[in-house]
C-alpha positions as CSV (number, residue, x, y, z in Angstrom):
1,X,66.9,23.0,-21.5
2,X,69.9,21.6,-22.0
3,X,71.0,18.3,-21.9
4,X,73.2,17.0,-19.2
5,X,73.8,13.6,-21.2
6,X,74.0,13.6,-25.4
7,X,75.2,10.3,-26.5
8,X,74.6,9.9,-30.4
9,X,75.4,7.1,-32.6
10,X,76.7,4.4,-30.2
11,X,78.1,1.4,-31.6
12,X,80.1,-1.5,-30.0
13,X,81.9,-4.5,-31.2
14,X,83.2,-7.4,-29.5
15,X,85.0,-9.1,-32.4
16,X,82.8,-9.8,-34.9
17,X,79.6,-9.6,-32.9
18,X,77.6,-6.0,-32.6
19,X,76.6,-5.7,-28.8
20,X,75.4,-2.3,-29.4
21,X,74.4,-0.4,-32.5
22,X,73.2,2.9,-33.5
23,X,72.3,4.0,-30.2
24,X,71.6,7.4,-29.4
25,X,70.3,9.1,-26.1
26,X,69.1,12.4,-24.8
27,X,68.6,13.3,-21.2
28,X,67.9,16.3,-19.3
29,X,68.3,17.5,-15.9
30,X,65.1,16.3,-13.1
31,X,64.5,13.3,-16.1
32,X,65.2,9.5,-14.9
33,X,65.6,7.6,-17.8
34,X,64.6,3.7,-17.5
35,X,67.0,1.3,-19.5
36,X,65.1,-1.6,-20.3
37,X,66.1,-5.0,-21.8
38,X,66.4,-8.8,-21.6
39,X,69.5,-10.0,-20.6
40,X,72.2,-9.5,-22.9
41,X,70.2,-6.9,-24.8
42,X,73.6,-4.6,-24.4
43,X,72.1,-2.5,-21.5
44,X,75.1,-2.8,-19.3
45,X,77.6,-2.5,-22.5
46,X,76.4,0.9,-23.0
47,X,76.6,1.9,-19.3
48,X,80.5,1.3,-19.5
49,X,80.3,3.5,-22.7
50,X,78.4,6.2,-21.4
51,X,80.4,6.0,-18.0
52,X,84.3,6.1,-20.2
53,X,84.8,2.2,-18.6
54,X,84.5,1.3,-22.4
55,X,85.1,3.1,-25.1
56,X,82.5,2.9,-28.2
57,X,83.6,1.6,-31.6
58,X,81.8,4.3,-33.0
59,X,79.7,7.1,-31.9
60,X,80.4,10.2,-29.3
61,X,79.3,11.0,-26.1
62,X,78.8,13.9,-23.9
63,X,78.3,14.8,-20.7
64,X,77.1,18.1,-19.4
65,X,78.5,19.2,-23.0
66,X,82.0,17.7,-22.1
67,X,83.1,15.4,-24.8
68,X,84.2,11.8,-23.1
69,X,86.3,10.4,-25.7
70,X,88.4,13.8,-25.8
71,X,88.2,15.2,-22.1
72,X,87.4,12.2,-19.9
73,X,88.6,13.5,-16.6
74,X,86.3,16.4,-17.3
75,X,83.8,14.6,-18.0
76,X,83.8,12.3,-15.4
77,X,83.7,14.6,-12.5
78,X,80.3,15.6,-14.0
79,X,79.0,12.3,-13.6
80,X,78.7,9.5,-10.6
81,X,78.3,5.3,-11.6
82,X,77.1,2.5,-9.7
83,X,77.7,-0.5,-11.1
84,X,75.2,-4.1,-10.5
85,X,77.7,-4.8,-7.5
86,X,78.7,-1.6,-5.0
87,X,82.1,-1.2,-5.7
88,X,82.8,-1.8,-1.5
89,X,85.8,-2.3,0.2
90,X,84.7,-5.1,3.2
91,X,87.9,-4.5,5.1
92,X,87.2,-0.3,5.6
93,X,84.7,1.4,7.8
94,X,81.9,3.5,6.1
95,X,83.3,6.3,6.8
96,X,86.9,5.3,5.8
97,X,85.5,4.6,2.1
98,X,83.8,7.5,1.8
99,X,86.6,9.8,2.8
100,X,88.3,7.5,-0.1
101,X,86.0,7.9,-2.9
102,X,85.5,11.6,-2.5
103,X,89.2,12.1,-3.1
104,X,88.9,9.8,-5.8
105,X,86.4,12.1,-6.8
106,X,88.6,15.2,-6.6
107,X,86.8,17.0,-3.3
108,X,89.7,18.8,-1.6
109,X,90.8,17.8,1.5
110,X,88.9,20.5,3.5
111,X,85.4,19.4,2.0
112,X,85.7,16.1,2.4
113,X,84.2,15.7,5.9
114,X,81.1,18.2,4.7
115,X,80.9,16.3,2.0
116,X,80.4,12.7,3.4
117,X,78.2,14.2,6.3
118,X,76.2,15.4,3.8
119,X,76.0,12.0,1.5
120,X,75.3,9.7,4.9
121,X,72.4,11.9,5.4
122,X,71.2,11.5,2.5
123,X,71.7,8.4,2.1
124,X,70.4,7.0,5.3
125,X,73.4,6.0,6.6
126,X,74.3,8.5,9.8
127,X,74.2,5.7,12.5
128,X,76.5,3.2,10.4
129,X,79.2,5.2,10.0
130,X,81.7,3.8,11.9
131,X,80.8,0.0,11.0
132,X,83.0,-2.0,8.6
133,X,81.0,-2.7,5.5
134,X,81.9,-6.5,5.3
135,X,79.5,-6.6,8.1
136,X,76.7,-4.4,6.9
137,X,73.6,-5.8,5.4
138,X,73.0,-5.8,2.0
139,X,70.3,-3.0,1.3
140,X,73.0,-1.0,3.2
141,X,75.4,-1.9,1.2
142,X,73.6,-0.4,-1.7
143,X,73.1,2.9,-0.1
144,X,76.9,2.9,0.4
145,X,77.6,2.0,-3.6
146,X,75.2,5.0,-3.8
147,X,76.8,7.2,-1.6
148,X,80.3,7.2,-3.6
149,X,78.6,7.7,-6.5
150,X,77.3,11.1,-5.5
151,X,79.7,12.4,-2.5
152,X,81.3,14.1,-5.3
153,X,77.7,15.9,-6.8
154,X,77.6,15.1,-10.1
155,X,74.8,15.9,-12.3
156,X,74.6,12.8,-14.1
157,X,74.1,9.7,-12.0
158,X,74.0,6.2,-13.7
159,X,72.8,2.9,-11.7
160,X,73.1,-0.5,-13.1
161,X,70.3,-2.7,-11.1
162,X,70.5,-0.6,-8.4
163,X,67.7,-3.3,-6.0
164,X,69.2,-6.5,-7.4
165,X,69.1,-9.0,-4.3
166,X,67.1,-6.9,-2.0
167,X,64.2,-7.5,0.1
168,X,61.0,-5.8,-0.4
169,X,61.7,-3.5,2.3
170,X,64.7,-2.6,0.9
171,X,64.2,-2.6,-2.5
172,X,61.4,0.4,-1.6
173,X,63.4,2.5,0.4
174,X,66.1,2.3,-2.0
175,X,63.4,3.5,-5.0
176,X,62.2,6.0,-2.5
177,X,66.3,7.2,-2.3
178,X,66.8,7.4,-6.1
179,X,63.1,9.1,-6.6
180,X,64.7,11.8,-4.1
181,X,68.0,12.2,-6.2
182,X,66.1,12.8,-9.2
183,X,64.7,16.3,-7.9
184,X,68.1,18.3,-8.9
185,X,70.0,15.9,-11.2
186,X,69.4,13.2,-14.1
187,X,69.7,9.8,-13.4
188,X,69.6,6.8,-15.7
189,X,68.3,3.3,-14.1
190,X,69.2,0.4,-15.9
191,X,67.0,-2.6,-15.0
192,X,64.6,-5.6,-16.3
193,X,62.1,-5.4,-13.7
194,X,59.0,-3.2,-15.1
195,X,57.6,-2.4,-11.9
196,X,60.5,-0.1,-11.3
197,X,60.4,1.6,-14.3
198,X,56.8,2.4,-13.6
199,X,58.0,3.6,-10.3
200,X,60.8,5.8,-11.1
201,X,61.3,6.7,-14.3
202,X,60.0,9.8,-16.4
203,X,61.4,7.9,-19.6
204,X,61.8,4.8,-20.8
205,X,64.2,2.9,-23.5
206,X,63.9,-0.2,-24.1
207,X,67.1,-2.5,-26.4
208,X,67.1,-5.7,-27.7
209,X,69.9,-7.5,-29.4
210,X,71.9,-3.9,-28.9
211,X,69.4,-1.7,-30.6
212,X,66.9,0.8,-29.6
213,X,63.6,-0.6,-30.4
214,X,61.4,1.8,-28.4
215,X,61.7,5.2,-26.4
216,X,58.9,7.3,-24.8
217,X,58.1,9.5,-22.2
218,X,55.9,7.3,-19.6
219,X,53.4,9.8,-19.0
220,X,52.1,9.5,-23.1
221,X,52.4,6.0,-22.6
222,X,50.0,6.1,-20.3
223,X,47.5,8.7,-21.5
224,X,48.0,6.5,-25.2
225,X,46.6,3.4,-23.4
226,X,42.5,2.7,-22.2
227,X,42.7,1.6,-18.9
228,X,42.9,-1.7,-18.1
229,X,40.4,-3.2,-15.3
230,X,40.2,-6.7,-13.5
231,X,36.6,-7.2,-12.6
232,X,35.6,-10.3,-10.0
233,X,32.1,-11.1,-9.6
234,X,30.3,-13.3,-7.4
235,X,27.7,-14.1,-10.4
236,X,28.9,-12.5,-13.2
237,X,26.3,-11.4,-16.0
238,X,26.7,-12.8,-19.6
239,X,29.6,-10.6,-21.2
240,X,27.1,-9.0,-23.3
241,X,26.0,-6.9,-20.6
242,X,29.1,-6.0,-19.1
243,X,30.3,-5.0,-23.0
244,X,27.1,-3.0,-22.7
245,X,28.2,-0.4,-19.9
246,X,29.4,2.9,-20.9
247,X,33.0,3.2,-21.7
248,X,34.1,-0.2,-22.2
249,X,35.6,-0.9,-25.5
250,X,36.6,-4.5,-24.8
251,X,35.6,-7.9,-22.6
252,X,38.3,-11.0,-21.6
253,X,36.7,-13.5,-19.2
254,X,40.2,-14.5,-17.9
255,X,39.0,-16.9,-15.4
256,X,35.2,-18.5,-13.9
257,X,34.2,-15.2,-12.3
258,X,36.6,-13.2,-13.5
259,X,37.0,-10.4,-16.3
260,X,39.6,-7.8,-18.0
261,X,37.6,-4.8,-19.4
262,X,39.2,-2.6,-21.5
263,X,37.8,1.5,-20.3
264,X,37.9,5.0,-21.6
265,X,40.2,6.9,-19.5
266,X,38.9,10.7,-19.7
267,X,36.0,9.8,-18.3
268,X,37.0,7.4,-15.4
269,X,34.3,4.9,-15.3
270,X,34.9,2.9,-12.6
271,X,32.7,4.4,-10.1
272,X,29.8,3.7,-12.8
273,X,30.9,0.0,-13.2
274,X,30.9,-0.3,-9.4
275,X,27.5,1.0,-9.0
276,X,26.2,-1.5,-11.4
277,X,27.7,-4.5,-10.0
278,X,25.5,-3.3,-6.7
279,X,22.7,-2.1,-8.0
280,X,22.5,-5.9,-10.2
281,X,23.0,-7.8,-7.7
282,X,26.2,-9.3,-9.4
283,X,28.4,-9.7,-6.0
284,X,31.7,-7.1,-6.6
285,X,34.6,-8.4,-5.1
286,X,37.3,-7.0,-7.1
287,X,37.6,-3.6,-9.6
288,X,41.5,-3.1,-10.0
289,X,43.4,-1.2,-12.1
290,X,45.8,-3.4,-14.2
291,X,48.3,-1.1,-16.2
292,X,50.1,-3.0,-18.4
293,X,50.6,-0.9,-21.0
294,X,54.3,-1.0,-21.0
295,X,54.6,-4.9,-19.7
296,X,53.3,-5.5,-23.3
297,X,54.7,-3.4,-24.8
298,X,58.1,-4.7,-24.0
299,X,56.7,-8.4,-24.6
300,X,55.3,-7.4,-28.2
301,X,59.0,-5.8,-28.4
302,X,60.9,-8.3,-27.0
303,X,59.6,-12.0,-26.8
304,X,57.7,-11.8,-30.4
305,X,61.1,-12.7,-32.2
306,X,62.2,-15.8,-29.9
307,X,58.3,-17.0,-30.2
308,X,58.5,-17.0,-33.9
């Protein structure tokens, strides 16, 4: 397949300091690609790269096989951005901005209306259209940021902290949004919060200090990892007999009554462990599932340096 976005080599200076170096990315089309860092890893620095609102020290980038550097215009039209704050106007009505950023965008003046119909559906946004967006809530004002970024259908659609400051509420209907964008296009999600990642993404990259120290698909992460269990007892056994069931590799006692097992995956033996917490008489009242494969990951990745 090929790729909608090939950036290879990526390096940025800011005087004499690297914020990015050697960075190269791949992505195809139905992939969401999770950018993962601390702050000031350089995760937004090479958003403004990749978008043409910076332009790399060294390094090329492509999109949809366009070169940026050389044909930006181009290039851009393939491509839609939304940035950590919506770019909103407060003073125009929804529909005002729209009409506005889709001839930004370069949609002629007869598609315009089709077009933004089409975006507020989408979007959720049909029965706001005539409100000014100074007065629109915040989660709103998200879906409005990312609205302009795809009234014009690009195939490349990059969002920088896309549910920074919303509620819960908001923050999963906005996931559930970009999850739906991802069916015919590629999206990268720049973020720090793992849970997302885990949510949304196919693939995840993770910087630190402005270099790539780790990129995987997240369905071998997880089939790499044992799964990761939180047992509660009522009266737990001594840990030798919980290391003796089948499938479990390790035993934490994390807390009075409480244990992390490490399990085989293929086969699931939770059921198993279940049934002899019963049939003990050791008082289940908790078998969870903790997945933290990639939270340690990115702590073993990122923190290990600043510990030392």
């Amino acid at each position: 397949m090929e790729p909608l976005l090939e950036a290879q080599d990526l390096v940025r200076f800011f005087g004499p300091r690297c914020a990015v170096r050697d960075l190269s990315l791949r992505l195809c089309p139905g992939e969401v690609l999770g950018l993962l860092g601390l702050n000031g890893a350089g995760k937004s620095t090479t958003l403004q790269m990749l978008t043409g609102n910076l332009a790399p020290s060294a390094g090329c980038i492509r999109i949809d096989g366009i070169d940026l550097l050389r044909d930006p215009r181009r290039a851009k039209a393939r491509l839609g951005y939304l940035p950590e704050h919506p770019p909103v106007y407060p003073e125009l009505t929804l529909d005002e901005y729209l009409r506005f950023c889709a001839r930004l965008r370069g949609v002629t003046r007869q598609r315009v209306a089709a077009a933004v119909d089409s975006v507020k559906e989408r979007c959720g946004l049909v029965t706001v259209g005539r409100r000014l967006l100074g007065t629109l809530s915040k989660g709103y004002q998200q879906r409005a940021g990312i609205a302009q970024a795809i009234v014009h259908g690009p195939s490349l659609v990059i969002l920088d902290e896309p549910t920074s400051g919303l509620d819960p509420i908001q923050i999963r209907e906005i996931r559930t949004l970009i999850q739906q964008l991802a069916a015919d296009r590629a999206l990268i999600l720049s973020t720090h919060t793992l849970p997302e990642v885990q949510t949304i993404c196919t693939r995840v990259h993770i910087l630190h200090h402005g270099r790539s120290v780790f990129a995987d698909e997240l369905c071998r992460i997880d089939a790499s990892a044992q799964l990761e269990l939180t047992l509660t007892l009522e009266q737990p056994p001594p840990r030798e007999e919980l290391s003796a069931l089948p499938g479990i590799g390790t035993v934490e006692q994390i807390g009075p009554r409480r244990f992390r097992l490490g399990a085989t995956r293929d086969p699931d033996r939770r059921s198993e462990i279940a049934r002899a917490a019963v049939d003990r008489g050791w008082g289940l009242q908790e078998l969870a599932v903790e997945g933290q494969r990639l939270e340690q990951i990115f702590v073993d990745l990122t923190a290990g340096e600043e510990r030392r």
